[in-house]
C-alpha positions, 0 to 999 in steps of 0.5 A: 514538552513545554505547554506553550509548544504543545498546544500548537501541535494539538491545535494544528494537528486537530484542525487539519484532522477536521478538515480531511474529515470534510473531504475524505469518503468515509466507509468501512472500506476506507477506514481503519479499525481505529474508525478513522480513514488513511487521510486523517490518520496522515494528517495527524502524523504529518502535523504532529511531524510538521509541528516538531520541523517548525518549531526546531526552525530558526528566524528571527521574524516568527514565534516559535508557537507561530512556527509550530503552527504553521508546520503543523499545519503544512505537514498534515496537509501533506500527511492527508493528501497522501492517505486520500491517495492510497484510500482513493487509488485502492478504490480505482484498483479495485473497481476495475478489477470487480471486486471491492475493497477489503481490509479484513485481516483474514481476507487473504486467508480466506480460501475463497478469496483468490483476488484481494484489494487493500490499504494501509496507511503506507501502501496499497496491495493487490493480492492475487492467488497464484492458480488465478494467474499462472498454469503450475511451475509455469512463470507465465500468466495465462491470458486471463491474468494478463488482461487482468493485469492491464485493466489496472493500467489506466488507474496506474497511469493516474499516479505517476509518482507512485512506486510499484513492486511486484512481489512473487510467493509459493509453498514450501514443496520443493528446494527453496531455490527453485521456488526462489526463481519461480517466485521471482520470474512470475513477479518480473512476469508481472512487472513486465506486463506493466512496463510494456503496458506504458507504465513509466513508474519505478517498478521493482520485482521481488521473489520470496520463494516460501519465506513469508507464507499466510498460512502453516505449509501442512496441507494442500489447502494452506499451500494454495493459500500461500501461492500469490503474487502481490502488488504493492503501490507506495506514495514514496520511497520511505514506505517502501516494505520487504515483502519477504519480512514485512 
């Protein structure tokens, strides 16, 4: 890349790094193990995206340099505004729901741990094990796990453009076909909760029967483990996961 562009790049990106930096809460909970939070991480990739879009733009009245700059510095201010949501909705999230945010990467396989909140750069997910919200084979949530669900409403209401998907998971026992519709029904069990709760966001309910578990199928341990219903919530369609894959 030819210097005279590249510099650009660096210094927008740079300076809208700064910036989130003087504005995002900073902690363990809202970082990544990079040590830096969602919303720098954003402002970096948006600036640097930005930087690219400005300076393949056209005009006759300004620098390329110029436009790099100003595009750079467009897009990681979008970039930041983004992570500062997710970091700051999974906050909300998780408050609500008593608990605190946790990014560990064994938080979910820790059998103690039947609730979890986390973020990444893309999405915010809300991991609930299954005996925490639903009897046996039963697609159901008991009354607790609906009043559970609707505390998160309010928070949910605050983000209007925001995508959620709800996401069913079980053990291996049984035909993946029934475990297919079981996981289904108890993530539209779930998404209904939050449609009829007035939630009027895009809601998208998904079952991946046993395709994706945390943990190997070999014990009763590992089975509870891997039956969880998760909610995912997404800033925009381009960060939209297969949970069942992903």
């Amino acid at each position: 890349m030819n210097k005279k562009i590249f510099k650009p790049i660096i210094i927008s990106s740079i300076s809208l790094l700064i910036l989130s930096g003087c504005t995002v809460p900073q902690g363990a909970n809202g970082t990544t193990s990079s040590g830096l939070s969602k919303a720098q991480i954003g402002a970096i990739t948006g600036g640097l995206l930005g930087a690219v879009v400005g300076g393949a733009t056209d005009t006759k009245h300004t620098t390329r340099g110029r436009r790099i700059a100003i595009g750079g510095a467009a897009g990681a201010a979008v970039g930041a505004a983004i992570g500062y949501s997710l970091d700051q909705q999974a906050k909300e999230v998780a408050q609500v729901l008593n608990t605190d945010v946790d990014n560990s990467p064994t938080a979910e396989r820790n059998p103690n741990n039947d609730l979890v909140v986390s973020n990444t750069d893309k999405f915010v997910k809300i991991m609930f094990r299954s005996q925490r919200m639903f009897a046996t084979n039963s697609p159901t949530p008991t009354s607790s796990a609906r009043v559970e669900i609707q505390n998160m409403l309010p928070v949910f209401r605050k983000y209007p453009n925001m995508i959620i998907q709800t996401v069913g998971h079980t053990d291996n026992r049984g035909s993946y076909e029934y475990n297919l519709r079981l996981s289904e029904q108890r993530a539209s069990s779930v998404g209904n909760i939050l449609k009829y709760g007035g939630i009027n966001n895009p809601i998208y309910s998904k079952g991946c029967s046993f395709s994706k578990p945390i943990a190997p199928n070999t014990n009763s341990r590992n089975w509870a483990l891997n039956r969880r219903v998760e909610v995912y919530l997404y800033p925009n369609q381009q960060s939209v996961i297969d949970p069942c894959r992903n």
